[in-house]
C-alpha positions in Angstrom: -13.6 19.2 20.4 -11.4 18.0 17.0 -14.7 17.3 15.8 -16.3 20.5 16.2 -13.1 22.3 14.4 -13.3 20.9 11.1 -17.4 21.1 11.0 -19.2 23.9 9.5 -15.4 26.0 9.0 -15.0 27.5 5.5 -11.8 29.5 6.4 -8.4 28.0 4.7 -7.5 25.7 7.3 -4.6 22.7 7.7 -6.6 21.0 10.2 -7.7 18.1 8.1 -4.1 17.9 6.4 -2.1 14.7 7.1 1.2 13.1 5.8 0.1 10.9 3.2 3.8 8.7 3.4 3.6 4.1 3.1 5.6 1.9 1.9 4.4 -1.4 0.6 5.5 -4.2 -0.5 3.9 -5.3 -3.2 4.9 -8.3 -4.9 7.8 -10.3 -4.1 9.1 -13.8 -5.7 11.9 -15.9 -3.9 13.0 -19.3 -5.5 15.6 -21.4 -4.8 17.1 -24.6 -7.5 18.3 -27.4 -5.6 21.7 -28.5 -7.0 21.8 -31.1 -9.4 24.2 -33.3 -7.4 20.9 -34.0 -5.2 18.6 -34.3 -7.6 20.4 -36.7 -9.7 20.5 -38.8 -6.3 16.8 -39.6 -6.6 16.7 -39.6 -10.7 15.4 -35.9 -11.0 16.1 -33.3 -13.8 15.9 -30.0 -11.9 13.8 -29.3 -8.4 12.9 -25.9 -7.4 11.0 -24.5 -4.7 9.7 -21.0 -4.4 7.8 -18.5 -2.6 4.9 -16.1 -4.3 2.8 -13.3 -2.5 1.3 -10.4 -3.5 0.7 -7.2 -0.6 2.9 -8.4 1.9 3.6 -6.0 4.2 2.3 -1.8 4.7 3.8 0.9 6.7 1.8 4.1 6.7 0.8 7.1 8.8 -2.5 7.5 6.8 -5.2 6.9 10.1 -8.4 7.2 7.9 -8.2 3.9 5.8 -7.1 6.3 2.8 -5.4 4.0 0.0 -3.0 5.7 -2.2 -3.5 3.4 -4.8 -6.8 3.7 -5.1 -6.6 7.7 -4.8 -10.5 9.6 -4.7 -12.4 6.4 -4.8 -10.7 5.2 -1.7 -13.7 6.3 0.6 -13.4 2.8 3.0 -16.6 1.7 1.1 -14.6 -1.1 -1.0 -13.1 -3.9 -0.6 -9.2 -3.7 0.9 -6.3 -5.1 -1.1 -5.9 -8.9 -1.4 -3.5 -10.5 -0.1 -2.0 -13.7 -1.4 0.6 -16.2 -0.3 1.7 -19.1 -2.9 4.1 -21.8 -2.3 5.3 -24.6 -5.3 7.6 -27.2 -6.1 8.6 -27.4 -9.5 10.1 -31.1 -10.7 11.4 -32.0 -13.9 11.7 -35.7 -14.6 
């Protein structure tokens, strides 16, 4: 079994090997200024909306839980990456 290969083997082997690629996306920042022509409608300065989040989105091929980021230590005894979402409204008077 795969199991059975990898145990008790001291010969140089690439059994264990695996293509370490991901991509992630890790913090990303959209915001959008309405245009004064509104604003002044309603007796606003400036409005603005916008989008925060931090470890959006992961692609990877790792199939053991391995973190890059967290290279040796990354044993899938800590705590995973946080992931955060934030949405505001900024108004100027």
């Amino acid at each position: 079994t795969r199991a059975n290969l990898s145990k008790w083997n001291y010969l140089n082997n690439d059994f264990m090997l695996q293509n370490n690629r991901y991509m992630r996306l890790k913090t990303l920042v959209v915001g959008y200024t309405l245009p004064q022509v509104w604003t002044r409608k309603v007796k606003l300065e400036k409005v603005r909306v916008y989008f925060s989040g931090n470890d959006l989105w992961e692609v990877s091929s790792i199939r053991d839980g391995f973190d890059p980021e967290m290279g040796a230590a990354s044993n899938n005894s800590g705590y995973p990456f946080a992931r955060t979402w934030s949405f505001g409204l900024n108004v100027t008077l």
